[in-house]
C-alpha positions in Angstrom: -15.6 -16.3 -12.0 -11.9 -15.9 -12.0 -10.0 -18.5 -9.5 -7.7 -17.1 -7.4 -5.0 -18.6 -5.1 -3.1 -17.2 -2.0 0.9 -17.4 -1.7 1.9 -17.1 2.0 -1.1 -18.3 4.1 -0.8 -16.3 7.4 -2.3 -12.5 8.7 -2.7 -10.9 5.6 -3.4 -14.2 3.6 -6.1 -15.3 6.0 -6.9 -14.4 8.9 -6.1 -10.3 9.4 -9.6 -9.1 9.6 -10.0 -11.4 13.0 -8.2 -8.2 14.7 -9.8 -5.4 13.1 -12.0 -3.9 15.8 -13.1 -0.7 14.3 -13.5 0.8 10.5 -11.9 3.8 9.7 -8.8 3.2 6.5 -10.0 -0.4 6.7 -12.7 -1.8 6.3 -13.2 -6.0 6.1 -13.3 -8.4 4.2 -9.7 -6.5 4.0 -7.4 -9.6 3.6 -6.8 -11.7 1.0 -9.0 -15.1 1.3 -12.1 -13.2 2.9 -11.7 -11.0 0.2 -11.4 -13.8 -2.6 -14.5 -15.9 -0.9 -16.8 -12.1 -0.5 -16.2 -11.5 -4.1 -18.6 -12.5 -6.6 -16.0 -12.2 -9.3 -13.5 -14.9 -7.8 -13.5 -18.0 -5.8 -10.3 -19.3 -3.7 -9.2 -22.9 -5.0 -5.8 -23.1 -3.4 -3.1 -21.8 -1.4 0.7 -21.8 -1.2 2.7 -22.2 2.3 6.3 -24.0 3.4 4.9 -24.0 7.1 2.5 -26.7 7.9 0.8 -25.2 10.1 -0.5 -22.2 8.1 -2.0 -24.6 5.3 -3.7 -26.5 8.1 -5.0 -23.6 9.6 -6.3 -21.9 6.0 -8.0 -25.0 4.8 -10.0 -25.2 8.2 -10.6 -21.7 8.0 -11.7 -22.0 3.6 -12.8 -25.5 3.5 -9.6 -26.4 0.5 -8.5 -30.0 1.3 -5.0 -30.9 1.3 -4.8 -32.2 -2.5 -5.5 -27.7 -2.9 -2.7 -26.8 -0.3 1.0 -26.6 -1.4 4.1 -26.2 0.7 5.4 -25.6 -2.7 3.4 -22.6 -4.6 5.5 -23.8 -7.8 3.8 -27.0 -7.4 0.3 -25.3 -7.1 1.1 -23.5 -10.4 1.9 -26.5 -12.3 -1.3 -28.2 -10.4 -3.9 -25.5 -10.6 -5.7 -23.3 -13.2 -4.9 -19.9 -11.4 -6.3 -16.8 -12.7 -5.0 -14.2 -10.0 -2.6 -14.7 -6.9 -2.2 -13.1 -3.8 1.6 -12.7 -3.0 1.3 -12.3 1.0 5.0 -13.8 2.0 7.8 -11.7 3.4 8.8 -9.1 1.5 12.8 -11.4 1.5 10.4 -13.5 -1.0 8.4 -11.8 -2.6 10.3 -10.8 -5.6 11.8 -14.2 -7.2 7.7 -15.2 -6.5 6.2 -12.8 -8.7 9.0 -13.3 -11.8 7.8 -17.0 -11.2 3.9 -16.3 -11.7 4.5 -13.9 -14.1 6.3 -17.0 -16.5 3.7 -19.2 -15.3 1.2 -17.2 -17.4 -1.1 -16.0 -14.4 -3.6 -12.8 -15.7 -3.3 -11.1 -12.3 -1.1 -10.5 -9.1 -2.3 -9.1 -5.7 1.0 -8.3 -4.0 1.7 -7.2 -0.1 4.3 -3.9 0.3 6.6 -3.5 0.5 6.9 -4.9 -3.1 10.9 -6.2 -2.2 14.0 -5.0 -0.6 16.2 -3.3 -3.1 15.2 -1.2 -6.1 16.9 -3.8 -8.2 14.5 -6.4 -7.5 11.4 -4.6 -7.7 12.5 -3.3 -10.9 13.0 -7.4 -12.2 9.2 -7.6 -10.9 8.1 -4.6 -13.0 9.7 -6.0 -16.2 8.7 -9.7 -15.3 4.6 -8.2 -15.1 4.9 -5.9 -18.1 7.0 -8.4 -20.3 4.1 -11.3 -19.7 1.0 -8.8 -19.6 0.1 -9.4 -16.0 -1.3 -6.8 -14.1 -0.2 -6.0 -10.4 -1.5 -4.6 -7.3 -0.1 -3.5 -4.6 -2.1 -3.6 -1.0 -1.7 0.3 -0.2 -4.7 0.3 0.6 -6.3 4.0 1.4 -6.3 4.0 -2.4 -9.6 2.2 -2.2 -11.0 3.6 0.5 -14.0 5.6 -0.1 -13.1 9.0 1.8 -9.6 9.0 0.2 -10.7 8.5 -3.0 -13.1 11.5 -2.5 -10.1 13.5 -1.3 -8.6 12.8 -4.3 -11.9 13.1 -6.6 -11.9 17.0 -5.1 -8.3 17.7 -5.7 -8.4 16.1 -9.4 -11.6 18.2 -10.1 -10.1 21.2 -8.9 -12.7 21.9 -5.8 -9.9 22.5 -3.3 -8.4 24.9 -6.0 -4.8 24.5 -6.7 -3.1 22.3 -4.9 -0.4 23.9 -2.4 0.7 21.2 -0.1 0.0 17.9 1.6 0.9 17.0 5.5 1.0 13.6 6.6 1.4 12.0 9.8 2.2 8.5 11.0 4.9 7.3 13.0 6.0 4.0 11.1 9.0 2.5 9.3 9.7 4.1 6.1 10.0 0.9 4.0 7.3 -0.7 5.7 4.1 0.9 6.8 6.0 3.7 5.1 4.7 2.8 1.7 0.9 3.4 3.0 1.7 6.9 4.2 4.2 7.6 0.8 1.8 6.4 -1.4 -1.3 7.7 0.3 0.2 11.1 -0.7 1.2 9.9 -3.8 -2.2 9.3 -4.6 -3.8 12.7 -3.1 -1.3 15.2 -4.9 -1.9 12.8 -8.1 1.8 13.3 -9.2 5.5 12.3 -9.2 7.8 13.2 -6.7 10.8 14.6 -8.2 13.3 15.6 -5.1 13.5 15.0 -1.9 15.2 16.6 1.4 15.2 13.9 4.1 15.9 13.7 8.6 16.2 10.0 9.7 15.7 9.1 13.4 19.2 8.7 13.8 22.9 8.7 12.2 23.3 5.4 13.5 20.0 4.3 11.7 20.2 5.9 8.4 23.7 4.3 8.4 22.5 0.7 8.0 19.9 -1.0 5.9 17.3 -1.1 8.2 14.4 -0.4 7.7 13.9 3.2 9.9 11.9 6.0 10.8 12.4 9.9 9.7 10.9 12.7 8.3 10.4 13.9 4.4 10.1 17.0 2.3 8.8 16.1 -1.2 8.6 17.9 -4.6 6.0 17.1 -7.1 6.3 17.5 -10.9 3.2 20.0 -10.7 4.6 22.5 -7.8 3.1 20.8 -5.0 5.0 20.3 -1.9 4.3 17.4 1.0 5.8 17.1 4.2 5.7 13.6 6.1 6.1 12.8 9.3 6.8 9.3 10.4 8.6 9.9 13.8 6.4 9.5 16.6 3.3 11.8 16.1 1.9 12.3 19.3 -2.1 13.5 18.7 -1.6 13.1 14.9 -2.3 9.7 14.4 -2.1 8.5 10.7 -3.8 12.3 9.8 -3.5 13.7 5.8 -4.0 17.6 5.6 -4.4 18.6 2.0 -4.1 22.0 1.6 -5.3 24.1 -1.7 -5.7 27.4 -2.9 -9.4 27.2 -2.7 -10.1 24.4 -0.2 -8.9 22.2 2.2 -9.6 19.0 3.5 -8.1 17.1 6.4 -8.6 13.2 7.4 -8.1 12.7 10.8 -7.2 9.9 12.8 -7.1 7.5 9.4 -10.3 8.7 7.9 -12.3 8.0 11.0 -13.4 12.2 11.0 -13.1 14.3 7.5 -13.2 18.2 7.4 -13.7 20.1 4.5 -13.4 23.9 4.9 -13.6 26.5 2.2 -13.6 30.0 1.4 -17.2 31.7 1.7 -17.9 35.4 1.1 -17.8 37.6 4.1 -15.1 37.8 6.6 -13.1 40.6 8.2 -13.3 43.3 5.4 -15.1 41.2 3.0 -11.9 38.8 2.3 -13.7 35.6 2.8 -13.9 33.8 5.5 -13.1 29.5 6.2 -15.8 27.3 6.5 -16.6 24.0 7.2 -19.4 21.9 4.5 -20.5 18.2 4.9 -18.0 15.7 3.6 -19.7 14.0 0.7 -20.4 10.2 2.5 -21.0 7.2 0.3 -23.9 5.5 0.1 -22.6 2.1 1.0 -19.2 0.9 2.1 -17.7 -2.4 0.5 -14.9 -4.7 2.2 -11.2 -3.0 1.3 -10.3 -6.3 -0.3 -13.5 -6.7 -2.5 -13.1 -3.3 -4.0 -9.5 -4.4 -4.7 -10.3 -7.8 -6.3 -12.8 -5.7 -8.5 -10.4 -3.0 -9.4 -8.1 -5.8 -10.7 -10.5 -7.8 -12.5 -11.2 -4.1 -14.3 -7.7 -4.1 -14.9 -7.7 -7.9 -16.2 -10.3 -6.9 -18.4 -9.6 -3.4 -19.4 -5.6 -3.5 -19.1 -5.9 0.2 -17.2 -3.8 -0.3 -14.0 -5.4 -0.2 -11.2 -5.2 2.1 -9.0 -2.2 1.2 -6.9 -0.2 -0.7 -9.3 3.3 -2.1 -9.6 4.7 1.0 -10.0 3.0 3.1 -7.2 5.0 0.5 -5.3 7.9 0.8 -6.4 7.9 4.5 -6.3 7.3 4.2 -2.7 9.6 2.5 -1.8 12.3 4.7 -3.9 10.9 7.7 -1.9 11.8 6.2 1.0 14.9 5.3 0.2 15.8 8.8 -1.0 14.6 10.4 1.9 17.5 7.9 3.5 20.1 8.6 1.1 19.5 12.8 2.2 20.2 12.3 5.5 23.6 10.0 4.4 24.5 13.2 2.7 24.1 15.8 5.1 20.8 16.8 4.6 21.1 17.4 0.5 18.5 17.3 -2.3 18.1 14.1 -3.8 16.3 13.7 -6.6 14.6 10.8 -8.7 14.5 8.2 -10.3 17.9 7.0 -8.0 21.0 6.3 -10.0 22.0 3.5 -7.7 19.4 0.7 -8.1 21.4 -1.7 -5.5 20.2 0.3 -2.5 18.2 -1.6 -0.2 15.6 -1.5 2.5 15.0 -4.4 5.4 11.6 -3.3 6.0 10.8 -4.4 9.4 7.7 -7.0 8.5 11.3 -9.4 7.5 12.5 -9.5 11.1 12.0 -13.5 12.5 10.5 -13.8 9.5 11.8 -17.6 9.5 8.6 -18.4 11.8 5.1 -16.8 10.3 3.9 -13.7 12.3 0.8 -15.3 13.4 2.3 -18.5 14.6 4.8 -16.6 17.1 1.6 -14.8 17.9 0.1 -18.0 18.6 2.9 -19.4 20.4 2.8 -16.8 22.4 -0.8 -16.8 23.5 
């Protein structure tokens, strides 16, 4: 068994799945201790936190005593025999964390998005990972989801024919639940964006650093298009329509309903007509987080990537930040990889970030 540690002991680290109420993208053990204690690859043996109340809570919750819990996680490296480590702090920490457990000689890193602020930094995490052999992932999650993996299985195989376009909905900040809905159609159109036209919410917003809302137009390397929507929504709740030249197949409300049409023979003067066929459903559904912590012990053991890796998130968050640096020009074509690799995102998970976002949540209660 590998033994994993946590870095950042709050929602994701810990406790997250207490508010999941339904399935859908997600489906629990989905954050990062329930994921590491479900697993029969790993067991937890200690976690990292400055705040003394999440370590309390997270060795109640996972039976660690306090000689396993470090306000310090440089102390837990030097303490501990770590094989993989969930990196669950605000994104403000993330990257100087990751350059440490890279050095530190862990095999594996489990990392929450978005993976830093500036594209500066998560290129220093990139080169940190790649210069010490340590493979990352990065918690965009619909990647291992069963019905987007199928999505993506049909496109790849060439069922939906070829592929034309990609519509996403899902009102969110850009740099922050932005990277799910970037990389989610990332990972359908199985390509690289090349250019970008981009509308943010506001002049005013696209201005400033912070993290924002807007809408995209992307180009892939293979002729595909996408169009994203992450203003408000309406109806179209977190919804991918991928569109092909054969096929098409639409996830609606997060995956929670799955259409597959395609063309049949008949029709008005024997053109074809749409149909709708069964979605293929799995047999069995794992926990989100045990299919990651298996994906990355493949990776451990393989050295494939897995399937959101290090640099699935950082082309996220460049796609976002290109769709920003559009609308700063008027609406122009931008295209990638950005020249300017200070630019920088506050994604929104950073705000108060001083207190933990479960212990406000608690304070408040």
């Amino acid at each position: 068994m590998y033994r994993a540690a946590v870095i950042g002991l709050g929602r994701m680290g810990s406790t997250f799945d207490d508010e999941m109420t339904q399935g859908g993208a997600i489906f629990t053990p989905y954050a990062h201790a329930p994921s590491y204690m479900a697993s029969p690859l790993t067991t937890l043996v200690a976690g990292a936190d400055p705040h003394d109340e999440q370590r309390a809570i997270f060795g109640e919750r996972w039976g660690l005593g306090t000689d396993h819990l470090y306000a310090d996680y440089r102390e837990m490296l030097a303490n501990e025999q770590i094989d993989i480590v969930s990196v669950c702090t605000t994104a403000r920490l993330r990257a100087q964390i990751v350059q440490d457990l890279a050095e530190a000689g862990v095999k594996a890193i489990w990392a929450e998005k978005p993976l830093a602020l500036t594209l500066a930094d998560t290129d220093a995490m990139l080169a940190a990972c790649r210069d010490y052999g340590v493979q990352m992932a990065v918690n965009c999650s619909r990647r291992w989801n069963p019905y987007f993996a199928e999505t993506r299985r049909l496109v790849a195989a060439g069922e939906l024919g070829d592929l034309l376009q990609i519509t996403a909905y899902g009102q969110c900040n850009l740099s922050h639940n932005g990277s799910h809905l970037i990389d989610t159609v990332r990972y359908l159109a199985g390509g690289e964006v090349t250019w970008v036209f981009g509308e943010m919410e506001s002049d005013a917003a696209a201005a400033s650093d912070n993290d924002l809302m807007g809408n995209g137009y992307l180009a892939f390397d293979h002729g595909a298009r996408a169009y994203l929507r992450a203003l408000p929504t309406g109806v179209a709740s977190w919804e991918f329509d991928v569109l092909g030249s054969k096929g098409r197949v639409r996830l609606v409300s997060d995956s929670e309903m799955m259409e597959w049409t395609q063309m049949v023979p008949g029709g008005r003067r024997n053109r074809g007509m749409a149909a709708q066929i069964p979605f293929p459903q799995p047999l069995n559904i794992p926990g989100t987080g045990i299919t990651i912590v298996q994906d990355l012990v493949n990776a451990i053991e393989t050295g494939q990537p897995p399937r959101c890796s290090g640099k699935d998130g950082l082309a996220a968050l460049e796609v976002a930040m290109a769709l920003r640096e559009s609308h700063r020009g008027g609406g122009v074509k931008v295209t990638l990889p950005l020249a300017d690799r200070s630019l920088c995102m506050l994604s929104a998970e950073i705000k108060g970030d001083e207190d933990p976002a479960r212990i406000r949540r608690l304070r408040q209660a």
